[in-house]
C-alpha positions as CSV (number, residue, x, y, z in Angstrom):
1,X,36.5,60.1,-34.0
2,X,34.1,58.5,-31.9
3,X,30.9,61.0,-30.6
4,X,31.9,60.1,-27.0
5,X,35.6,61.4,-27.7
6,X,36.8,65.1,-28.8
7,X,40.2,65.9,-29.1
8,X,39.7,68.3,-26.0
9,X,38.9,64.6,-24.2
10,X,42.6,64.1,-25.1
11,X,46.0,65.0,-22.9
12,X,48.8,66.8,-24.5
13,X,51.7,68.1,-23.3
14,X,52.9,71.7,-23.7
15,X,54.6,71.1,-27.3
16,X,51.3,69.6,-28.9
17,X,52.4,65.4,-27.8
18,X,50.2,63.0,-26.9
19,X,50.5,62.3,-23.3
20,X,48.4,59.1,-22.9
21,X,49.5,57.0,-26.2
22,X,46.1,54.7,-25.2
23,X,44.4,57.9,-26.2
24,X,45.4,57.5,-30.4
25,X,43.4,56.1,-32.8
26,X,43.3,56.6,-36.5
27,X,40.4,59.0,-36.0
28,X,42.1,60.7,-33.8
29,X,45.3,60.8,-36.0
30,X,42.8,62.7,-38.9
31,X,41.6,65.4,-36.7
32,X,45.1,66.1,-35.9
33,X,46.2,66.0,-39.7
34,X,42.9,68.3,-40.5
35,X,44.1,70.8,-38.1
36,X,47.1,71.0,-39.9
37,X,45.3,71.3,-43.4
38,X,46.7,67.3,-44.0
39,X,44.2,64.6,-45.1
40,X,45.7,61.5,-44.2
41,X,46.2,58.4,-47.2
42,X,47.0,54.9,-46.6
43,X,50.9,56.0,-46.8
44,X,50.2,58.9,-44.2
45,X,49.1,55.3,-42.2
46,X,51.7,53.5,-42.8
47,X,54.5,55.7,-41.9
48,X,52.3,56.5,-39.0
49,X,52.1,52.8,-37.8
50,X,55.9,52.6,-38.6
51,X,56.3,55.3,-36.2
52,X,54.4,53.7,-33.2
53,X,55.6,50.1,-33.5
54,X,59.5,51.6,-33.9
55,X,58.8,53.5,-30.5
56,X,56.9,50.6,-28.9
57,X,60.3,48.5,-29.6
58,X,62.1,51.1,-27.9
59,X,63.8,52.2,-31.3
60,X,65.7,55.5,-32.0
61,X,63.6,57.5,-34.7
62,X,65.0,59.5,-36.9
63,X,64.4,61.1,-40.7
64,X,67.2,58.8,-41.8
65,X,65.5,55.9,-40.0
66,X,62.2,57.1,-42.2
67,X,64.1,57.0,-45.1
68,X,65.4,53.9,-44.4
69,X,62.3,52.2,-43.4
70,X,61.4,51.3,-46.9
71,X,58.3,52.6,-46.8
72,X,58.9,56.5,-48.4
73,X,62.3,57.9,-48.7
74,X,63.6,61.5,-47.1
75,X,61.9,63.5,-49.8
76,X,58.5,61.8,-50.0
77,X,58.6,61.9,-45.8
78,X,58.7,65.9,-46.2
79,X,56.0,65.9,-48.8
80,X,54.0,63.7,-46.2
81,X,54.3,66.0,-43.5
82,X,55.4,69.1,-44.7
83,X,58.0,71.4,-42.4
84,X,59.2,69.6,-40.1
85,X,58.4,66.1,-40.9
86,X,58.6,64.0,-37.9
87,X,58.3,66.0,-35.4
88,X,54.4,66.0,-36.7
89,X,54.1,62.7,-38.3
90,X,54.8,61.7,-34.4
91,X,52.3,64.4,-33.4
92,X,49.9,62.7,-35.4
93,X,51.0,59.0,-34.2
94,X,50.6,60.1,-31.1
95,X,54.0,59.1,-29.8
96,X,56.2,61.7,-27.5
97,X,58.6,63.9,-29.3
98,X,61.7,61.7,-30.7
99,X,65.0,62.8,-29.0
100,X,66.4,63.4,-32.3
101,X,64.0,66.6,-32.9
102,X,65.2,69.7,-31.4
């Protein structure tokens, strides 16, 4: 993360969401992950990237969709992002909460 930018600099809503998806970068995507004792790999990134260029096409996202996206199936998506998988793999993309997450 850049010196001029914190992640207080940054505007969530009350879940923990992104509210200003110009805010994200891939820095700001690994202080997220640290603070929830994840260090992010190149596959962290590209189911990351997945997950903002689905949304920026106006796609439905689902863990099915995750699994089907060819890049890691169901299982390795929870091993990714432990718990509940995309509602913090979106956290970390910094796209708002899917509609498929309760």
């Amino acid at each position: 993360m850049t010196e001029e930018m914190t992640l207080s600099d940054i505007s969530f809503n009350e879940e923990g969401y992104m509210t200003n998806l110009d805010q994200w970068t891939p820095d700001v995507a690994r202080e997220l992950a640290r603070a929830n004792d994840i260090e992010l790999t190149d596959k962290h990134f590209e189911v990351l990237n997945f997950l903002r260029e689905a949304t920026s096409n106006g796609e439905k996202l689902s863990i099915r969709r995750i699994g089907k996206s060819g890049i890691v199936d169901i299982k390795g998506f929870y091993a990714l992002f432990p718990g509940a998988p995309l509602k913090l793999a979106s956290k970390l993309a910094g796209i708002p909460k899917p509609t498929s997450c309760v």
